[in-house]
C-alpha positions as CSV (number, residue, x, y, z in Angstrom):
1,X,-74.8,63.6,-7.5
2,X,-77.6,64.7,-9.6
3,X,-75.8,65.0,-12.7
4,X,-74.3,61.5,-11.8
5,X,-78.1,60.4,-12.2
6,X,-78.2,62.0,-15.8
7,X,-74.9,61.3,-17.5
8,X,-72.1,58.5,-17.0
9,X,-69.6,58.0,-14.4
10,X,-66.6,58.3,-17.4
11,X,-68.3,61.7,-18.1
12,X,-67.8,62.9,-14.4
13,X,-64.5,61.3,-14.3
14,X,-63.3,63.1,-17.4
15,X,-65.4,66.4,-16.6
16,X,-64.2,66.8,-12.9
17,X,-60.2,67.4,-14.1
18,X,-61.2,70.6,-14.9
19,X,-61.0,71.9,-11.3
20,X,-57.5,71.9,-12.0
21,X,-57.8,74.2,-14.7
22,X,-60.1,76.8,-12.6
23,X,-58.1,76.7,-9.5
24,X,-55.4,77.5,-11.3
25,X,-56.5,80.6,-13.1
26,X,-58.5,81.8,-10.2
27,X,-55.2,81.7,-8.2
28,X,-53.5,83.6,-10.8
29,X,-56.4,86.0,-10.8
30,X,-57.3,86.8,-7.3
31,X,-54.4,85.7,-5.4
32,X,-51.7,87.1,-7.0
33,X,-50.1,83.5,-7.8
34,X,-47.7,83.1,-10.9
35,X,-47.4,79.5,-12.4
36,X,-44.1,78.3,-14.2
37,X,-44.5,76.6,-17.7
38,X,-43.9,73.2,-15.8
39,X,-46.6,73.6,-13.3
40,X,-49.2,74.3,-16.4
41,X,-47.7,71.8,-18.1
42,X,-48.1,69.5,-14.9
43,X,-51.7,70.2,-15.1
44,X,-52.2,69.7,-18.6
45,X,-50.9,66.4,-18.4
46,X,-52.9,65.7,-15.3
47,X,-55.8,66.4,-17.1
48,X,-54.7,64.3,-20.0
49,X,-54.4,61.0,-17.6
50,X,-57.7,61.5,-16.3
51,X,-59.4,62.1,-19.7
52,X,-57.3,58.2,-20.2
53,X,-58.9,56.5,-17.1
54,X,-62.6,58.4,-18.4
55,X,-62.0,56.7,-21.6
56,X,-61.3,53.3,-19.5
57,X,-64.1,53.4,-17.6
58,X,-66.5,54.4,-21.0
59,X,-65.0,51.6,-22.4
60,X,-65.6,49.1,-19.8
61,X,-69.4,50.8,-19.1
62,X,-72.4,48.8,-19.3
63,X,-74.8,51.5,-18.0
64,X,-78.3,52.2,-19.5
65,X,-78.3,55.2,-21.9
66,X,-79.2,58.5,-21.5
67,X,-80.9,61.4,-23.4
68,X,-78.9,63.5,-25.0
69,X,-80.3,66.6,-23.6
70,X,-79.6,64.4,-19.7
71,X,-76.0,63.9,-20.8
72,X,-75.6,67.6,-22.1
73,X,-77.5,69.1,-19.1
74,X,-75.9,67.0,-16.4
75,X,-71.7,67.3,-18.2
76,X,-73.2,71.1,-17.8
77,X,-74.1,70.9,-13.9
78,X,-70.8,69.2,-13.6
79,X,-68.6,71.9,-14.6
80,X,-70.6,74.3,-12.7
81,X,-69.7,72.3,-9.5
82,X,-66.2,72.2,-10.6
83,X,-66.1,76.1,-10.9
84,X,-67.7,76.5,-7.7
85,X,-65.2,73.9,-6.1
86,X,-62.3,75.9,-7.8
87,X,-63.9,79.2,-5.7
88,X,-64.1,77.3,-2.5
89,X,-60.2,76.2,-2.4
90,X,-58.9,80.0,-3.2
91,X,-61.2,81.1,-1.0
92,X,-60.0,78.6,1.7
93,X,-56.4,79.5,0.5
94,X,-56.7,83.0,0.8
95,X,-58.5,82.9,4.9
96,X,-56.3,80.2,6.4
97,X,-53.0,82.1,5.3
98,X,-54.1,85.6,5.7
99,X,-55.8,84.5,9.2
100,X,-53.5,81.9,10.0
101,X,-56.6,79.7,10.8
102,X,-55.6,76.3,12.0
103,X,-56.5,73.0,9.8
104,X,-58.8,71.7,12.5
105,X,-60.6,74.7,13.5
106,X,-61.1,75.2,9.6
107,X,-62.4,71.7,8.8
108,X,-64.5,71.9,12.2
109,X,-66.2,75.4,11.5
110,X,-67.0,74.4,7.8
111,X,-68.4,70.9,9.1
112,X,-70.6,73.0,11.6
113,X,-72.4,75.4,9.0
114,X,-72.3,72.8,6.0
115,X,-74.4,70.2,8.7
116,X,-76.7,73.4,10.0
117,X,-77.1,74.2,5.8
118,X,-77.6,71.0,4.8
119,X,-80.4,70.2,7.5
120,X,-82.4,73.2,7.3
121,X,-82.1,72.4,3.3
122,X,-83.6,69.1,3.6
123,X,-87.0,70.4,4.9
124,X,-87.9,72.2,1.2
125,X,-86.0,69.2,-0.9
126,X,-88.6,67.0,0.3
127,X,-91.6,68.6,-1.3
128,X,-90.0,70.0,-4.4
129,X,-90.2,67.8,-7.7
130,X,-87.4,67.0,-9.3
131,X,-87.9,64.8,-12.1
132,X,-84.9,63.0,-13.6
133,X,-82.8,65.0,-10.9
134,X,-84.1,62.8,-8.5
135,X,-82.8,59.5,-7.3
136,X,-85.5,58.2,-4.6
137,X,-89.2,56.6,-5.6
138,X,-90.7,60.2,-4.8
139,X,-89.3,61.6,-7.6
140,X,-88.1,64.7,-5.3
141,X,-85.0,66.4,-4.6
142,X,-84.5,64.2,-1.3
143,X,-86.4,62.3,1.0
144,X,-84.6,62.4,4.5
145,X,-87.7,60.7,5.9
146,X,-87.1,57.4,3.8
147,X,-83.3,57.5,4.3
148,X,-83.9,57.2,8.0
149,X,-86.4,54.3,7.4
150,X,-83.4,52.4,5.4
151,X,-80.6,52.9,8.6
152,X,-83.2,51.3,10.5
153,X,-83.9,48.5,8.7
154,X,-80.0,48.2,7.6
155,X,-77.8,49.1,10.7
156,X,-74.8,48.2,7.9
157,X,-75.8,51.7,6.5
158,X,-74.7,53.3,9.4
159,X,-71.7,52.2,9.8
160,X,-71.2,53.2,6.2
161,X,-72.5,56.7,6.8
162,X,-70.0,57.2,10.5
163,X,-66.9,55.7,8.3
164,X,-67.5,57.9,5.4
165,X,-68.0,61.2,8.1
166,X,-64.8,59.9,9.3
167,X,-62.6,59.7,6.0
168,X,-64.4,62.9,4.9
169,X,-62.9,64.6,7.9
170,X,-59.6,63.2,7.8
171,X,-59.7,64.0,3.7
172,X,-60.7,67.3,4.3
173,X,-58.2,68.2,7.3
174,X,-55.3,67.1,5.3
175,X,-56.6,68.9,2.0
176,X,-56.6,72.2,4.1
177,X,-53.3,71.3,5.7
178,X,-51.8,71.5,1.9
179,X,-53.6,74.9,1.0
180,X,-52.0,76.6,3.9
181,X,-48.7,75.2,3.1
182,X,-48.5,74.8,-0.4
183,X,-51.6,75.9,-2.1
184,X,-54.7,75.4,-3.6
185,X,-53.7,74.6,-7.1
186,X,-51.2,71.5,-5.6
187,X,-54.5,70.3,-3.4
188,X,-56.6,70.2,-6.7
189,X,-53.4,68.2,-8.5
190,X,-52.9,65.9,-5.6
191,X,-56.3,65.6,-5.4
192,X,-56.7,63.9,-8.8
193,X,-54.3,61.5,-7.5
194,X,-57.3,60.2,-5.2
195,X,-58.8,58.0,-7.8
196,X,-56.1,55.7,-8.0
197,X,-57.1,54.6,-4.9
198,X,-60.1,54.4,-5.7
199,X,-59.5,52.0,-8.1
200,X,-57.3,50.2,-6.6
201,X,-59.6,49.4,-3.8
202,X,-62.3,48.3,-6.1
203,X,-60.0,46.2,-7.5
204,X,-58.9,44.3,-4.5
205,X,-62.7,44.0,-3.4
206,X,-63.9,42.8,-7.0
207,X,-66.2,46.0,-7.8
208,X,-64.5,46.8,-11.0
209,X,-62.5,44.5,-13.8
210,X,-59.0,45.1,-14.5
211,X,-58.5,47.0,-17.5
212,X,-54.9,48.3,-19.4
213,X,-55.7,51.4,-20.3
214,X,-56.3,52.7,-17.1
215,X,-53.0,51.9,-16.1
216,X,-52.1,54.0,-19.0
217,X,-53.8,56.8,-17.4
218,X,-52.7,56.8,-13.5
219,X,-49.3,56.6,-14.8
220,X,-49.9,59.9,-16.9
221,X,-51.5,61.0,-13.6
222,X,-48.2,60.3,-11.7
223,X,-46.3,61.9,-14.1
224,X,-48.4,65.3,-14.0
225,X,-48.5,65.1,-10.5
226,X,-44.9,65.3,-10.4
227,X,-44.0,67.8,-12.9
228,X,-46.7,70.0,-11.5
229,X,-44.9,69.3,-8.1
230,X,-41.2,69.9,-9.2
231,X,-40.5,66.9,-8.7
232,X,-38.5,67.1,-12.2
233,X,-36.3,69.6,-11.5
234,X,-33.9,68.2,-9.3
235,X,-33.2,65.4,-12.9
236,X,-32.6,68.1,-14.8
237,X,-30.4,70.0,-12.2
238,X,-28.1,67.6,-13.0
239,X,-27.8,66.7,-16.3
240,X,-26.9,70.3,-17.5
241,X,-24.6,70.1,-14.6
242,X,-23.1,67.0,-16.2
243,X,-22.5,67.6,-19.5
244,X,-20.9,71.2,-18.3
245,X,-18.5,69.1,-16.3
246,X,-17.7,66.8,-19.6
247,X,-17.6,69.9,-21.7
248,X,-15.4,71.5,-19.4
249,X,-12.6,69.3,-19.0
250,X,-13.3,68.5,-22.6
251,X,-12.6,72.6,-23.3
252,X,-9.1,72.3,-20.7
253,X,-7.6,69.1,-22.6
254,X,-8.2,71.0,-25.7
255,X,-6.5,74.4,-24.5
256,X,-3.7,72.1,-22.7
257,X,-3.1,70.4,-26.3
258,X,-3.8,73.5,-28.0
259,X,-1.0,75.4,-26.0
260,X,1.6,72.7,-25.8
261,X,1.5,72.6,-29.6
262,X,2.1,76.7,-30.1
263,X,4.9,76.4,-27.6
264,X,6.2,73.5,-29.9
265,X,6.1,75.6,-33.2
266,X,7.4,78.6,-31.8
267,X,10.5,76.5,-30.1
């Protein structure tokens, strides 16, 4: 969120496909996972589609303009996050199949600490400056005090706040439900998959202007998605399996003609 505040949202969009990337080399690395050609080559092209719908959303941005040293320092911060996202899914990966920890006691323990964290965090935010990090009128890293004073006022806030705990939870329970039984490298490429419903919904509430390209784009998402997923290899099962059956009864007519015409010219 603080890079958000010093770069674009088509940076972060672009930027945050390289959790992909991560994931998959630190499964390689530290769990012993081996990736076929199509499943890099899924993610490649994953990347590629969301690096389209970046270009989309640059192109349809009307946002005020940054420093360059904002931009550099908060695409920096980004992929930081991303390599520390990549960290968290192997590690999740690794516990919940070595322990066979369950989905909801996984989500439920990490939403305990994360809320204990997070609270005892927000007593030293509210004193330290932050600059252009910031994003409240105090110019600090946050101010719980004044986001309390805005629920108050606007009760719509908190119903925003309960339904986002809510699809949080659900997003997370199902995103741990895949790393047990797939991976963490599938979550990450499924994952990307998310922001076409993003924009679909922003669509359908008038948020966001239809734009071409970035249909372009989630279709190359789709299609990465799929390779990545194997989702190719049951088309190409049968085309090989196709043309051996034409080549093979092409290869018996020809030894059937071929054989009926020696016995010929020896008779």
């Amino acid at each position: 969120h603080a890079a958000l505040n010093m770069t674009s949202a088509s940076s972060f969009q672009m930027l945050r496909g390289s959790v992909i990337i991560f994931t998959g080399l630190l499964s390689v690395a530290f769990l012993g996972r081996k990736l076929e050609l199509s499943q890099w080559l899924g993610i490649l092209v994953t990347i590629v589609g969301l690096v389209v719908v970046g270009l989309a959303d640059l192109h349809s941005s009307h946002d005020q303009k940054h420093k360059l040293s904002e931009v550099i320092t908060g695409d920096l911060l980004i992929i930081m996050a991303q390599v520390i996202v990549a960290i968290q899914m192997v590690l999740e990966e690794k516990f919940v199949y070595k322990h066979d920890v369950h989905p909801l006691r996984a989500v439920g323990t990490e939403g305990f600490f994360g809320f204990i964290i997070l609270a005892l965090l927000l007593v030293p935010m509210y004193y330290i400056p932050a600059g252009s990090f910031s994003g409240n009128p105090r110019r600090t890293l946050e101010d719980a005090l004044d986001a309390f004073c805005q629920i108050g006022h606007r009760p719509l806030i908190a119903l925003a706040l309960l339904g986002n705990i809510s699809s949080i939870a659900f997003f997370n329970f199902a995103g741990i439900s895949v790393t047990k039984e797939i991976s963490a490298t599938t979550r990450m490429v499924l994952d990307s998959l998310r922001t076409l419903v993003i924009w679909a919904v922003s669509l359908a509430v008038g948020w966001e202007a239809f734009h071409g390209l970035e249909i372009l784009g989630f279709g190359v998402l789709l299609a990465g998605a799929a390779l990545y997923n194997g989702l190719h290899q049951p088309l190409l099962a049968r085309l090989p399996r196709h043309v051996e059956e034409a080549g093979g009864a092409a290869e018996r007519e020809g030894l059937l003609r071929g054989e009926s015409t020696a016995i010929n010219n020896e008779s």
